[in-house]
N, C-alpha and C positions, 0 to 999 in steps of 0.2 A: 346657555340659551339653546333650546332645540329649533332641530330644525324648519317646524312649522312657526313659530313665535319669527325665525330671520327671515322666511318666506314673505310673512305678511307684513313684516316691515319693512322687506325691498321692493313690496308692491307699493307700501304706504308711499313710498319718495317720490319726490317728483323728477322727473325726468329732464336733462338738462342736456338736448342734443348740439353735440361740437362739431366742427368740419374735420373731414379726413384729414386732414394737413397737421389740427391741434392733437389729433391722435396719436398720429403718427410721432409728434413731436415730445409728446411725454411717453413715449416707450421707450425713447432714446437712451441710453446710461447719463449722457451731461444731462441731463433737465430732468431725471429722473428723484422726485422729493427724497425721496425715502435711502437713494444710494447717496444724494448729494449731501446728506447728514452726516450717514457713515461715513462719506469720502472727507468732510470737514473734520468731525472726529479724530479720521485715520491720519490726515496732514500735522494736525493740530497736536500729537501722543507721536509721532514718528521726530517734527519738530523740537518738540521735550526732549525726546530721548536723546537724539544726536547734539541737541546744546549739553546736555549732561555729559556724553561721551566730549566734547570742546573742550570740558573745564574740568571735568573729573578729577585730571592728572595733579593739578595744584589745590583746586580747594577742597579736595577729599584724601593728601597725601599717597598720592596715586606715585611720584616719584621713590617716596619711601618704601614701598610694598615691591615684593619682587615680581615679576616676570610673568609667573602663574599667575598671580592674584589678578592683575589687571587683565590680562587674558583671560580671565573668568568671566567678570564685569563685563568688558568688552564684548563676548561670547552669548552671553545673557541676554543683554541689552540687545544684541542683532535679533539674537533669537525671539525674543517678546514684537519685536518691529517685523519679523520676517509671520511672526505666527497672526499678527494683528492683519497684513496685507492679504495674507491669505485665506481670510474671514471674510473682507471686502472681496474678494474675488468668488470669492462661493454664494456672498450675498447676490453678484450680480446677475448669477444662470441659477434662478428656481425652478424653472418650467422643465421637468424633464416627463415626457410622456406624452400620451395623446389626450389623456382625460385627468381631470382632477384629484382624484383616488389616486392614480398609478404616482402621479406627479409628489403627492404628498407622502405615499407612500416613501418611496426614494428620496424625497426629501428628512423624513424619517433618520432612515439609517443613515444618512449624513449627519446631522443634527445630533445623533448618538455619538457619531466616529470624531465630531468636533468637539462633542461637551468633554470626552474625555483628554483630546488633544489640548482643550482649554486650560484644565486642569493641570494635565501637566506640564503646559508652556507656565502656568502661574509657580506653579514648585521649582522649577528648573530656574525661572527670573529671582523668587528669592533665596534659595538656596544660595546663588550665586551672589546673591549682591549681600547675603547677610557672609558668605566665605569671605569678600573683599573687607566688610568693614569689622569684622570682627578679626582677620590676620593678626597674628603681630598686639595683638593686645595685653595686658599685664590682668592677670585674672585677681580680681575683687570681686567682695561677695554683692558691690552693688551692681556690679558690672555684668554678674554672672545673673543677678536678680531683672536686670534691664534684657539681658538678652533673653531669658525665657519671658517675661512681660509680653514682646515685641513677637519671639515662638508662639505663645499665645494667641495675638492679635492674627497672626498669618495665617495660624489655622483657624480661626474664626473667618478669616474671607474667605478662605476653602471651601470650607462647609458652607456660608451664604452662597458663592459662585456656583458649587454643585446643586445646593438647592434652587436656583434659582432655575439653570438647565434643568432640572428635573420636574420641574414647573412647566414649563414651555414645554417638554420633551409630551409630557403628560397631557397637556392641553390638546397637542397638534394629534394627537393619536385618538385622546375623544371626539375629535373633528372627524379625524378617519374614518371611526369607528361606524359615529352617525351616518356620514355619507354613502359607508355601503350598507348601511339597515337601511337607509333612504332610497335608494336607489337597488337595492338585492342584487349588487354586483361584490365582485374579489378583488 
């Protein structure tokens, strides 16, 4: 969409004036839609995680495996819960600058520095969780045939994950792009 076609549809709208107060109140972080998703999301995936971490030890022979192995797991699992919290909190400050360009810009090079943080919080969580469950195993060729299977499928979410940031990465920079042909600022 360029930028005269969104011009003329945010004139189209109609105009629906709120009290200072209702303002004031959806800029807050609690009442905020958009973070209160990610914050349900982020409850909802940290909750997972730590019941997995409660049981692990018994119904995934977490006892039998030695020492490292669960400290892998263990390690993993914080890590993907520490890298997901820290996403929600970069969610929360987007506004950096005085004007919309500088803001996005900087937003930008974030959005870079996470996509690749993303990536490899997702390598480090399966690496990890495929070292615990594959320890200790007695190698068969169906066994060997399941773990590249599963090698497969992982790097398939790689590849979508990366594409998907590189989607967004790409969009938010034609936004950019337009805004300062719009405007004949840097």
């Amino acid at each position: 969409m360029r930028i005269e076609e969104m011009k003329s549809l945010w004139a189209a709208q109609p105009i629906e004036i709120k009290p200072n107060e209702a303002l004031a109140e959806m800029l807050t972080e609690k009442s905020h839609p958009i973070l209160k998703g990610i914050r349900k999301q982020l409850l909802l995936e940290i909750g997972s995680w730590l019941i997995i971490l409660c049981v692990y030890y018994n119904m995934f022979d977490g006892e039998k495996r030695p020492l490292a192995a669960n400290l892998v797991l263990i390690i993993c699992v914080l890590q993907a819960i520490a890298f997901n919290f820290t996403g929600y909190l970069a969610a929360r400050n987007l506004v950096y600058g005085d004007n919309i360009i500088t803001s996005i810009a900087v937003y930008l090079k974030k959005l870079k520095r996470f996509k690749w943080g993303s990536l490899c919080s997702r390598i480090i969580f399966t690496g990890g969780m495929l070292f615990f469950f594959i320890y200790g195993l007695d190698v068969a060729i169906f066994r060997i045939l399941s773990i590249a299977f599963i090698g497969l499928v992982f790097t398939g979410q790689l590849w979508l994950l990366q594409r998907q940031w590189s989607q967004r990465i790409k969009k938010l920079a034609e936004l950019k792009f337009e805004l300062i042909n719009t405007n004949g600022k840097n």
